[in-house]
C-alpha positions as a Markdown table, in Angstrom:
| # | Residue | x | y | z |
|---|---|---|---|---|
| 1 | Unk | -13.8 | 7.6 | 3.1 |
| 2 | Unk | -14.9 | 8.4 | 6.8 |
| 3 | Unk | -12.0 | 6.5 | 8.0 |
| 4 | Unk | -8.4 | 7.9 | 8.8 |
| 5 | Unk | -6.4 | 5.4 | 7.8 |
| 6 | Unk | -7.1 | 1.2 | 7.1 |
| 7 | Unk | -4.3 | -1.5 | 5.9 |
| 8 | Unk | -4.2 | -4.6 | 4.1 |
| 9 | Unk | -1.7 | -7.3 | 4.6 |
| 10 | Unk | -0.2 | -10.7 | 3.8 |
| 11 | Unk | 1.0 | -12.9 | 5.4 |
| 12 | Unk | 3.3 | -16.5 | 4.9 |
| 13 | Unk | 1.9 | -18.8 | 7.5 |
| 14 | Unk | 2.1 | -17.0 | 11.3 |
| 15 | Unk | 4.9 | -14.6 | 9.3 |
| 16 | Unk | 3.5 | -11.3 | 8.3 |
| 17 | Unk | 5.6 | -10.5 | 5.1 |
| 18 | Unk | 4.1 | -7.5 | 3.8 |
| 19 | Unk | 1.4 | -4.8 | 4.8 |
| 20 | Unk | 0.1 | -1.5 | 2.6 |
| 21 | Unk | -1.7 | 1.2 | 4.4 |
| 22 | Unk | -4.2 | 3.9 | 3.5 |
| 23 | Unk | -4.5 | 7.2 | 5.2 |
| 24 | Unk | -6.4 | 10.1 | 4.4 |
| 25 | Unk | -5.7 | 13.6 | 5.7 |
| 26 | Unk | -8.6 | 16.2 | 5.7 |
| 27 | Unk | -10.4 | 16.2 | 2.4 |
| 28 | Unk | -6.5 | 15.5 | 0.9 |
| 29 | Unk | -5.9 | 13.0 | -2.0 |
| 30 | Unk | -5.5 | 9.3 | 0.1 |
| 31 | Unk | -1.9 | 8.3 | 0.5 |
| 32 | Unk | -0.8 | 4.9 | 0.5 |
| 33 | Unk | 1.9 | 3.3 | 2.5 |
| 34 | Unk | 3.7 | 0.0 | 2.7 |
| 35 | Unk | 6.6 | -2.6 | 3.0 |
| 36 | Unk | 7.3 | -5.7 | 2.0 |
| 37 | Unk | 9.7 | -8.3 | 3.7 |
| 38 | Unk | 13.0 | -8.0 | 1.8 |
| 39 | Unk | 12.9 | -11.8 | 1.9 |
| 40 | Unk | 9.3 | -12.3 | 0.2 |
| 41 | Unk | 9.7 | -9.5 | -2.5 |
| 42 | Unk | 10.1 | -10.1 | -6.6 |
| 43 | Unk | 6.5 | -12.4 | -6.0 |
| 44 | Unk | 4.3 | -9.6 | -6.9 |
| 45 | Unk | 3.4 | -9.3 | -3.2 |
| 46 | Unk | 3.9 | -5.5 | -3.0 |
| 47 | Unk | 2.0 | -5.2 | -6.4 |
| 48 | Unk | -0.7 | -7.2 | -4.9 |
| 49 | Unk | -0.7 | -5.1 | -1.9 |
| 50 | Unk | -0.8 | -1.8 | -3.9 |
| 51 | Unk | -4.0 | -2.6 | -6.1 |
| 52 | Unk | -5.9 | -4.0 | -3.1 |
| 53 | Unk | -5.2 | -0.6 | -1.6 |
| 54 | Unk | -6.3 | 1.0 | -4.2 |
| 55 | Unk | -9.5 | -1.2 | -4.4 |
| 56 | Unk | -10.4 | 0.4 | -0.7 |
| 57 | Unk | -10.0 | 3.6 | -1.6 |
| 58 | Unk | -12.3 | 3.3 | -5.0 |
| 59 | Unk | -14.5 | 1.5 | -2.9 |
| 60 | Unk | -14.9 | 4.8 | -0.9 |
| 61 | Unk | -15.7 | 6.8 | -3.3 |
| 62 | Unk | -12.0 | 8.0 | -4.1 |
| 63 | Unk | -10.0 | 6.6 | -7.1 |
| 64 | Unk | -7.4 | 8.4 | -6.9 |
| 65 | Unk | -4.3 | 8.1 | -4.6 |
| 66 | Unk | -0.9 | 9.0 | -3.5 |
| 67 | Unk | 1.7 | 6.1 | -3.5 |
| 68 | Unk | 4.7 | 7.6 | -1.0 |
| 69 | Unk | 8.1 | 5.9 | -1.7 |
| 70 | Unk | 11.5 | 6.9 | 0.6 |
| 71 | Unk | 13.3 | 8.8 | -1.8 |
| 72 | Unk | 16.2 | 5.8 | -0.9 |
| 73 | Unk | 14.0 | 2.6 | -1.9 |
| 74 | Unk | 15.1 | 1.6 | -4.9 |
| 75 | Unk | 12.5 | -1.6 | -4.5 |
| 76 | Unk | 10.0 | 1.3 | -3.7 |
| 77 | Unk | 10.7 | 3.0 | -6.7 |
| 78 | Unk | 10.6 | 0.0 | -8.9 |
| 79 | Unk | 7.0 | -1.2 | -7.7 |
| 80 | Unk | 5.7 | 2.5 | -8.6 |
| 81 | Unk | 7.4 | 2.2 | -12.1 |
């Protein structure tokens, strides 16, 4: 995974509701990193988001990764659950 960091997103029309990015430190585990419009979430946007990010990172050669949530984000917390 050559790259320092790449993102997927979705969007509603011209209205970005929702973006996940992937960033890789070093030789460190990637970490992925993402919101979703408070508005758009309970559609499975931010799952959807997640496993795409995921799908980059196994498709360069790393299958594992770090999902960071804000300690605070109880929607955060609930997607990593």
């Amino acid at each position: 995974m050559p790259e320092r960091g790449l993102g997927v997103v979705c969007g509603d029309g011209y209205r970005l509701v929702g973006f996940a990015g992937v960033y890789v430190f070093g030789s460190m585990t990637p970490e992925i990193v993402g919101m979703v419009d408070p508005e758009a979430r309970r559609r499975g946007i931010g799952s959807s988001l997640v496993t795409a990010a995921l799908e980059v990172c196994g498709d360069r050669g790393r299958p594992d990764a770090l999902l960071v949530v804000p300690r605070a984000s109880a929607a955060g917390h609930a997607l990593a659950r």
